[in-house]
Structures are given as structure tokens and as C-alpha cells.
C-alpha positions in Angstrom: 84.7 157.1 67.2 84.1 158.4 70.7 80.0 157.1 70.6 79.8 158.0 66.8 77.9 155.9 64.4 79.4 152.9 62.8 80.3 152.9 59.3 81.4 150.8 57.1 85.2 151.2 55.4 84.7 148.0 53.4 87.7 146.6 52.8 90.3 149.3 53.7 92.9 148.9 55.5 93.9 152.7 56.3 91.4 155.0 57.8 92.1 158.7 58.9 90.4 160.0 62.1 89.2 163.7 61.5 87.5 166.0 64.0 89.3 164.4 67.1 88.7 166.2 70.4 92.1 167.1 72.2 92.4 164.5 75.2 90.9 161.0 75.4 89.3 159.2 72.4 88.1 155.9 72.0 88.0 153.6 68.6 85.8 151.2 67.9 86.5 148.8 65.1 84.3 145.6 64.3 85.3 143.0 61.8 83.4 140.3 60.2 84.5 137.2 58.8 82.7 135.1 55.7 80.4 133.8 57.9 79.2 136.6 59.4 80.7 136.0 62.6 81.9 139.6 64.3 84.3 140.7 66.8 85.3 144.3 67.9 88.4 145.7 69.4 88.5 149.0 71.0 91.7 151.6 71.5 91.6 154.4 73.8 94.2 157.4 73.0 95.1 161.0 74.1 95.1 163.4 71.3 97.3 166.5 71.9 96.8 169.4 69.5 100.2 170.6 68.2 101.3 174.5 69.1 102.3 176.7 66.4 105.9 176.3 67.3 105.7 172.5 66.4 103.8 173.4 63.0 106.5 175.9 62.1 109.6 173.4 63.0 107.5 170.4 60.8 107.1 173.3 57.6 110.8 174.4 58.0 112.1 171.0 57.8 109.8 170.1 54.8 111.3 173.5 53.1 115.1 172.3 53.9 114.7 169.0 52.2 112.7 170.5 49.3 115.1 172.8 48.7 118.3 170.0 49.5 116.5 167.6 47.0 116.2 170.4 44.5 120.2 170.9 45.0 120.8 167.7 44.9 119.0 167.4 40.9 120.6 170.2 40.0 124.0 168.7 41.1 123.2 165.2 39.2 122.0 167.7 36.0 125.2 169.2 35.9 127.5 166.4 36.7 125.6 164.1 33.8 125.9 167.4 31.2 130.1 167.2 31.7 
């Protein structure tokens, strides 16, 4: 990542970028096959850092459906009790 060392993920098919810079970042992924054979394929993208105000709207909406999915057991609780 953005001129970093290779290193190897094995077999994964996931991988989670930490320590981006805000603004342009490159990725750099190299595959081999059986035979050793290798190709790579690289992916430029803009990283924006999220203001507060987005982090605050993300928590709030994770509290409303904790607290709808907690309602919503409690409802199912008591209609299965009656």
C-alpha cells in the first residue's frame, strides 16, 4: 500500500487497509497461480476522513435499531407468553 512492503495474506480473501492517508492511495495486489506464474493489479483511491457530524449520524442510527430490535423481542416475548 502507497510504496509499502509486500506481504503476504495467503489465501484470504478480505483484507482491511489501516493507517490510510486522507487523499490518494494506491493498492497493489500480486497473485500467483500453481505454477508460480504472477500478475499484479493496482487500484488508485481517494480516502476522505469522516467529520464528527457523520460519526455521530452513523452511532445514532446504530442506537435506533439497537434499541427497535430490542422492542421488537420484547414485543415477540410478550406476544408468545399470551
Amino acid at each position: 500500500m502507497n510504496n509499502g512492503s509486500w506481504f503476504d495474506v495467503g489465501l484470504a480473501t478480505q483484507w482491511t487497509a489501516t493507517g490510510l492517508r486522507e487523499g490518494t492511495n494506491t493498492l497493489e495486489v500480486r497473485a500467483f497461480d500453481d505454477a508460480g506464474n504472477s500478475n499484479i493489479a493496482v487500484v488508485e483511491f481517494t480516502y476522505e476522513r469522516p467529520s464528527g457530524l457523520e460519526d455521530a449520524a452513523i452511532w445514532i442510527a446504530i442506537g435506533v435499531a439497537v434499541i427497535a430490535g430490542a422492542v421488537l423481542a420484547v414485543y415477540l416475548l410478550y406476544q408468545k407468553r399470551t
